[in-house]
N, C-alpha and C positions, 0 to 999 in steps of 0.2 A: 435086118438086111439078110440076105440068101446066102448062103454059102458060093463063092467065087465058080467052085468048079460045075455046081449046078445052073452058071446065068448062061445064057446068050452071049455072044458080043454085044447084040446092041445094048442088053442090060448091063455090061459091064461098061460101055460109054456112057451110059443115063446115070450109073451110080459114081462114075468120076469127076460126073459137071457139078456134081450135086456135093461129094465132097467140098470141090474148090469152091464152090459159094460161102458153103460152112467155113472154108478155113478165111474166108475173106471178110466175112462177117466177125470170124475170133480176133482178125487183125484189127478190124477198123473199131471194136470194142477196146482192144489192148489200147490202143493209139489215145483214145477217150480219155481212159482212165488214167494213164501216163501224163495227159495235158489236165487232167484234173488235179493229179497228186504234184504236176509242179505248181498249179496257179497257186493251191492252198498252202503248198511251202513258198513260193514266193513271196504271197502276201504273208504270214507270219514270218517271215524274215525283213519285209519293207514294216510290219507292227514294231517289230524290236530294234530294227535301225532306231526308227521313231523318239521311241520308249531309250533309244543311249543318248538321241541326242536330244530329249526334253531333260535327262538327267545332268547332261553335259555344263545344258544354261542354268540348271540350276545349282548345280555345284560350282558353275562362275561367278551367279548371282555372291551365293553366301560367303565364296572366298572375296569377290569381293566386298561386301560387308564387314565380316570378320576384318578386311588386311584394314579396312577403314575403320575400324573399333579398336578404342582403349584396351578392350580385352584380348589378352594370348591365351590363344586353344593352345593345350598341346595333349599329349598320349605319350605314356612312359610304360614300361615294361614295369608288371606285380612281382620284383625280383629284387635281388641283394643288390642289382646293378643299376636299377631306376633308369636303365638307358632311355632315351627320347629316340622314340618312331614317330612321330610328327610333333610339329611346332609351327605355330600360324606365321605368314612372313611378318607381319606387324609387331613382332620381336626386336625389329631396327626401333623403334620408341625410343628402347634402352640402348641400342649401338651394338646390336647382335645381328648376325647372318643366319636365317633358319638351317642352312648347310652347313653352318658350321658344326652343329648340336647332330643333324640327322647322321652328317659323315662319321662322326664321333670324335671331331676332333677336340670337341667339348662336350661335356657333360651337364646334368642337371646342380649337380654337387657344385658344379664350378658359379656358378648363378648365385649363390648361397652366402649371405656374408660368415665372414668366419665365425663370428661368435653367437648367429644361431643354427649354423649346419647340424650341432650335435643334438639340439634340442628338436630340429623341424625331421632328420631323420630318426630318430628315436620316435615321434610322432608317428611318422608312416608305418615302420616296422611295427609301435604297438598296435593301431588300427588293422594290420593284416594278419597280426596274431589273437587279434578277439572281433576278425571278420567283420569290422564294421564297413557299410559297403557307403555310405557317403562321409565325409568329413569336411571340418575346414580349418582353415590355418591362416595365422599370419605371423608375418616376417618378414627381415630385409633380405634384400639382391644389394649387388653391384654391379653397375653399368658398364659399358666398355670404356670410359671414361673417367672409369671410378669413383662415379656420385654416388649414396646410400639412398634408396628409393624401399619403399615401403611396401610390400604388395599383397592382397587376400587372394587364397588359392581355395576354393570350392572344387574338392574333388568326388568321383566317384570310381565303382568299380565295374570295370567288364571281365563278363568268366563267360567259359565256355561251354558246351553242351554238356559237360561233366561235374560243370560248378566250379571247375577249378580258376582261379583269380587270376587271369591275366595280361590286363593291363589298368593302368591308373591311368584318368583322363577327366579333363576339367578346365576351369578358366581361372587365370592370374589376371587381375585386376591393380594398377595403382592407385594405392590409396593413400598416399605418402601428403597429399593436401590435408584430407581430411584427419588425418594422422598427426599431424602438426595444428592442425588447430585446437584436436582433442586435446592433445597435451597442453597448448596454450590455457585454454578452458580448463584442464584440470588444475594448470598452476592458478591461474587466476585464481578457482573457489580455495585452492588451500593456501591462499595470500589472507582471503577473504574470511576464513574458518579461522584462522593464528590470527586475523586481527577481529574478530569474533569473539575468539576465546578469549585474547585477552585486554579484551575493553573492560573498561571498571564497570562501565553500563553494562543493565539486564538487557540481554538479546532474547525476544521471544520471536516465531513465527509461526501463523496459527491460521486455523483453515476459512471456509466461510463462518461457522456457527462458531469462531473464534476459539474451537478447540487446540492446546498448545502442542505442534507438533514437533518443532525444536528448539531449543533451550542452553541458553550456556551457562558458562560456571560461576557468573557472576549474578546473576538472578538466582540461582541456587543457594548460593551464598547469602544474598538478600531475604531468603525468606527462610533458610534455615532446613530444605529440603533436598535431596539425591533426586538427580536428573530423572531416575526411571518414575518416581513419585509427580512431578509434573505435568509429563509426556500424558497427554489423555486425556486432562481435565483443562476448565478454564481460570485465567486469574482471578474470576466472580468469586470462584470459591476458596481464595486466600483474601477477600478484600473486608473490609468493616461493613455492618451492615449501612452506614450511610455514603458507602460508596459502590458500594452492590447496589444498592437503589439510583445511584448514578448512572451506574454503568446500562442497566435495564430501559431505567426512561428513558435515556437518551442515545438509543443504541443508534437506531435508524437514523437519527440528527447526525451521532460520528460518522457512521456510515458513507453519508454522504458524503461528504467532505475527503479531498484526495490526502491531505492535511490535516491527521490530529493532535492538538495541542493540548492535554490537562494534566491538573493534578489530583493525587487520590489519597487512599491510604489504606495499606496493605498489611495483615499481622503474621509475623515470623511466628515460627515452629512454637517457638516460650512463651506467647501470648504477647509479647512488645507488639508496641506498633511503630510500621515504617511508614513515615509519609513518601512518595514518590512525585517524581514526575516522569508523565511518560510522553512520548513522543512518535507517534503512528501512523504507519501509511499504507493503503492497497496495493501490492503489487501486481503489471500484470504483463504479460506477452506486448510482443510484436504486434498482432492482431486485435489488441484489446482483452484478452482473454483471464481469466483468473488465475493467477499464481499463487497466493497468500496473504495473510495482515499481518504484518509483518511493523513490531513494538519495540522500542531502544526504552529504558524503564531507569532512571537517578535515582538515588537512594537521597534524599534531602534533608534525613538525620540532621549530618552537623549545619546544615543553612536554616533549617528550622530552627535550631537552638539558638544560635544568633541572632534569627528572626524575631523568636518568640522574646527574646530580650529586650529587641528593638520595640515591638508592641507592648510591653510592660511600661518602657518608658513614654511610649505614644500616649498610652492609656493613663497617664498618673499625669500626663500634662490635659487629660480634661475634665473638665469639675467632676469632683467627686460628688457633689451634692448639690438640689439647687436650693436656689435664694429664697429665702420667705421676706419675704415684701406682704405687708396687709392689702392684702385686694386683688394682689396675684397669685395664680396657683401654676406654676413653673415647671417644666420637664421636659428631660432632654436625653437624643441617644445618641451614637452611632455607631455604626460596625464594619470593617473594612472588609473588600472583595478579598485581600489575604492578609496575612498578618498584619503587617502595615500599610496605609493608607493616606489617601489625602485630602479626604472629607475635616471639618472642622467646626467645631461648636464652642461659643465660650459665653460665660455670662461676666458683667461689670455693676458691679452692686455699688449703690450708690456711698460715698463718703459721708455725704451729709444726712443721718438719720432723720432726721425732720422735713428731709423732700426727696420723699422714697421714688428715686427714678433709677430703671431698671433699664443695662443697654444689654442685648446681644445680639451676638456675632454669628451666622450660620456661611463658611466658606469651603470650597471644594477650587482643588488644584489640581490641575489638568492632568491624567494621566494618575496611576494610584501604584502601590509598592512602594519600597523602602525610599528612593529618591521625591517622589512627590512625599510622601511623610519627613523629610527634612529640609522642604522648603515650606511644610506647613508648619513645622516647628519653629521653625525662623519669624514666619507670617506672624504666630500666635505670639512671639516674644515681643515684634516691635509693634503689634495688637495692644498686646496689655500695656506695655509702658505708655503706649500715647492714648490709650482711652483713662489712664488713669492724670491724665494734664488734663485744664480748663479746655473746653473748646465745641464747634457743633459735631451733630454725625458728620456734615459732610467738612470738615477741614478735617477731621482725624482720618476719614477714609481719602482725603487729595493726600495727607501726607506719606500715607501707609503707600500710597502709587508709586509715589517716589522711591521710594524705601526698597520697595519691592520690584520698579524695576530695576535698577541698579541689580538685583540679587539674578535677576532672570535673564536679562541681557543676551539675546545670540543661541538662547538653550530652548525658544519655540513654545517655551510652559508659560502659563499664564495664572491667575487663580478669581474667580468669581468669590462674590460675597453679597450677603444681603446685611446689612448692617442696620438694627432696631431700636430705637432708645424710647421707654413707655414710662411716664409720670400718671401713677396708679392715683393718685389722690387728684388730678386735674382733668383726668382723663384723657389725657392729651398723648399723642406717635409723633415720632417724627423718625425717619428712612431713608437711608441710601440703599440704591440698587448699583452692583457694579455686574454688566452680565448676568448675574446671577437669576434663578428664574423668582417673578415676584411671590410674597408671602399671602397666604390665605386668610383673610375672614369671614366667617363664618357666624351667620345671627339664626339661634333657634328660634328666635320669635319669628321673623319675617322668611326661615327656611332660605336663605340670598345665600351664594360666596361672593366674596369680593378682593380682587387682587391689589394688592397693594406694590404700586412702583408702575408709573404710566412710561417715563423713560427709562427703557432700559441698562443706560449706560455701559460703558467700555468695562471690562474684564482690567481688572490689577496686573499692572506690567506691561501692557504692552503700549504703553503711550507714558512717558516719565512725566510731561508736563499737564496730562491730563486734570481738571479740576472736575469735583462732583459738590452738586446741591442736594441738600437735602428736601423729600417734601414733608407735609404733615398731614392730620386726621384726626379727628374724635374717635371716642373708643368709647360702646355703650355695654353697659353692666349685664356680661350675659355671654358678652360673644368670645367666640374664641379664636387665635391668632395660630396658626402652623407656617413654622419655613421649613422645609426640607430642601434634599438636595434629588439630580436626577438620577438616582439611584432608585427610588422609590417608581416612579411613573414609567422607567427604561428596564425594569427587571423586567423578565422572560419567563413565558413556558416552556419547556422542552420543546413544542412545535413552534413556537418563535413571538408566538402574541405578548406583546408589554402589557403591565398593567395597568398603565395610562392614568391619567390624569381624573376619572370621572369613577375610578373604583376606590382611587385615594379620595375624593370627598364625597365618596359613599360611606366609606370606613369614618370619615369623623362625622358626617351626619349622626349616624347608626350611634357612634358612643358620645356623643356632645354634652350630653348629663353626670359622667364619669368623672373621673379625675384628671387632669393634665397628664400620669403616670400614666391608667388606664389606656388611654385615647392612643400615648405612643407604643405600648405594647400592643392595642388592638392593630396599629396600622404595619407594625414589624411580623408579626403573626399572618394578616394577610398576604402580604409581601412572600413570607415564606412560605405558604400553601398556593402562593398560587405560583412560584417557579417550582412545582414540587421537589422540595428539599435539597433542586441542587446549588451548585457551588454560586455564589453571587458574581456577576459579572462588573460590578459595582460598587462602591464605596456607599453604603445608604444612612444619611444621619436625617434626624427631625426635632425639633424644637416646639414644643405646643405650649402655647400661654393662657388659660384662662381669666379672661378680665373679670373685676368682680365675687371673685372668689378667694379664699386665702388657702395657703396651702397645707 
């Protein structure tokens, strides 16, 4: 622009319009930028209304969550004074006002029961003196009611731009249920442990592979070992070797079974041996799940010795030796499922030398153990008196009915019997069957069995007035006679197969050339290999007679 004093007038009008445009043009920019700088502050001002009050519903949401939860927030001052700057209202639970704590007209201290105040602050102070920044705790409160309530406090710590601690803040939970039950629970196992420890029975508890993981003092005792010696190993390795072979074959058979019932025999520290009985069962969860096997274990020492007395005297009441009769070759066993038994064999040799007739008697009384072994002792007493009076098989076996039920009456037992009487020089049987299962012969010439007793007849005892016939048969020079009992045909494999009736007269086929001894050893032998070696479930006796032969 020209210097003023150099224009015209009229360039001094053209250069004044021309200002005012310009300055109208700075206005209506100013105006712009003014209506700019407010929209953009308006809107980030309607942003952050926004943004208080999306924060507003959401700090409503959660207080109300929190006031409807078991759990109390609260925020205490990291100070000597633990004062409460907040406390959730859900604090009423216990019968508290959050005002009354924020106002100070109560404290955190006052919450506290008396006798673990010193223990829960002592806690705090030493977590803020070895800066641990979370903890937890528990402890009682008292309510405004003054009930004892139980409550876990999970706390942490807030610090500030400087690190320094200050405030503690966290959630108090009741757990005063679950509190009471533990204890419950804990009383129970130590009712359970004191009557563990001291049961006279071995307590063992042991895992799947039956390793023993606890053990009490009386099992310890029993085998002469220190708990820590136990723990780790299984009872396989305190047991004999014919019950170590027990325990193996038939692991998977106990297994099964929710229910185990046997007996064994285990060697103490000195090399004695304990027979036991044990008594076992799988424990498991709720769910089904595995918890342990879990074994109660008797020490049977002093019942075995009584026992073994009782089978001393079992055994001396049956022949000791058998009969020689010319033409017969005679042999006899039996062996009970435990000490004693109620299996029964006896032979009746004839009085009169000059008519060599031979009777015996193979019976089994129902049920086996010491009680059926003294009603076979009874059996075999009024056995021998009346087989030694005139009379046939079948009047000595109606009278023995008699006899015998009178003894059994009301008590459920019974006793089978097969009763034989054989004239060797006439050739001539004659037989009663009571129940009992019939007797075998057996002709190597013609390779036939043949059973002997077409009717079965009623079992001893259980009908008083019952009468039995005897039948008869010829008996040819060769063959051989077997009665056993079902001990022999009902033995077991560990997987469960008997050995039935057609391996027992394979076994005396195989030895029919042998001796009457021979034949019952061979057929006690199979028996025993083919339940391998374990415990009999059975009372097993056998009687074999060879006709024709002397002995």
């Amino acid at each position: 622009m020209a210097e003023p004093a150099t224009m015209s007038p009229q360039e001094l009008l053209d250069e004044i319009e021309r200002l005012r445009a310009e300055l109208a043009r700075c206005h209506e920019r100013d105006a712009a930028q003014r209506a700019a700088d407010e929209g953009a502050c308006g809107a980030a001002l309607e942003m952050e209304i926004e943004q208080l009050r999306e924060a507003r519903e959401t700090v409503g949401v959660v207080n109300v969550i929190v006031e409807n939860s078991p759990a109390v927030v609260f925020r205490r001052l990291a100070d000597d004074t633990h004062r409460l700057v907040y406390i959730s209202e859900n604090l009423s639970q216990w019968g508290f006002s959050a005002a009354d704590f924020l106002s100070g007209r109560k404290g955190f201290d006052d919450l506290l029961h008396p006798d673990d105040r010193e223990r829960v602050i002592a806690e705090i102070d030493q977590c803020r003196l070895e800066e641990i920044e979370e903890y937890a705790q528990e402890y009682r409160i008292i309510t405004a009611d003054g009930e004892v309530r139980w409550v876990s406090d999970e706390t942490s710590v807030v610090t500030d731009a400087d690190g320094r601690r200050i405030y503690n803040q966290g959630v108090l939970v009741d757990v005063t249920a679950s509190k009471r039950a533990r204890e419950a629970l804990e009383a129970s196992e130590f009712k359970f442990r004191r009557t563990i420890e001291g049961a006279a029975e071995g307590y063992l508890l042991m895992d799947r592979d039956l390793v023993i993981r606890e053990v009490n003092d009386a099992y310890c005792r029993m085998l002469g070992y220190e708990r820590e010696e136990l723990v780790g190993r299984r009872p396989h390795d305190f047991a004999t070797l014919d019950y170590q072979r027990f325990l193996e074959s038939g692991a998977e058979r106990l297994r099964g079974k929710a229910v185990r019932r046997f007996e064994g025999t285990m060697v103490h520290r000195d090399g004695h041996e304990v027979p036991v009985l044990v008594n076992a069962n799988t424990l498991l969860d709720e769910s089904g799940g595995f918890l342990g096997n879990v074994a109660f274990v008797a020490d049977l020492t002093e019942q075995k010795k009584a026992l073994n007395l009782a089978a001393e005297v079992q055994k001396s009441l049956l022949p000791r030796r058998a009969p020689r009769i010319p033409g017969l070759d005679v042999a006899g066993r039996s062996v009970p499922s435990e000490l004693t038994g109620g299996d029964y064999f006896d032979y009746f040799e004839p009085v009169d030398p000059d008519r060599p007739v031979l009777s015996v008697a193979v019976g089994d009384i129902s049920g086996h153990g010491v009680d059926a072994a003294l009603l076979m002792t009874t059996a075999r007493g009024f056995l021998r008196m009346r087989a030694g009076q005139p009379g046939s098989p079948g009047q000595i076996v109606t009278e023995m009915n008699r006899h015998l039920a009178e003894d059994l009456y009301g008590s459920g037992r019974f006793m089978t019997l097969f009763y034989l009487s054989l004239d060797a020089t006439a050739g001539k049987a004659a037989w009663v069957r009571a129940g009992h299962d019939p007797a075998l012969i057996y002709c190597p010439v013609h390779d036939t069995f043949t059973e002997l007793g077409v009717d079965a007849g009623l079992p001893l005892g259980v009908e008083r007035e019952r009468c039995y016939n005897e039948e008869y048969g010829d008996l040819l020079s060769g063959q051989l006679v077997a009665i056993g009992t079902d001990g022999i045909w009902e033995a077991r494999r560990p997987g469960g197969e008997m050995f039935g009736k057609e391996r027992f007269k394979t076994v005396l086929r195989r030895h029919a050339m042998a001796s009457a001894r021979e034949v019952v050893d061979a057929v006690f032998d199979a028996v025993r290999e083919h339940s391998g070696g374990a415990k009999l479930e059975d009372d097993v006796t056998l009687v074999v007679i060879k006709f024709g032969a002397d002995a």
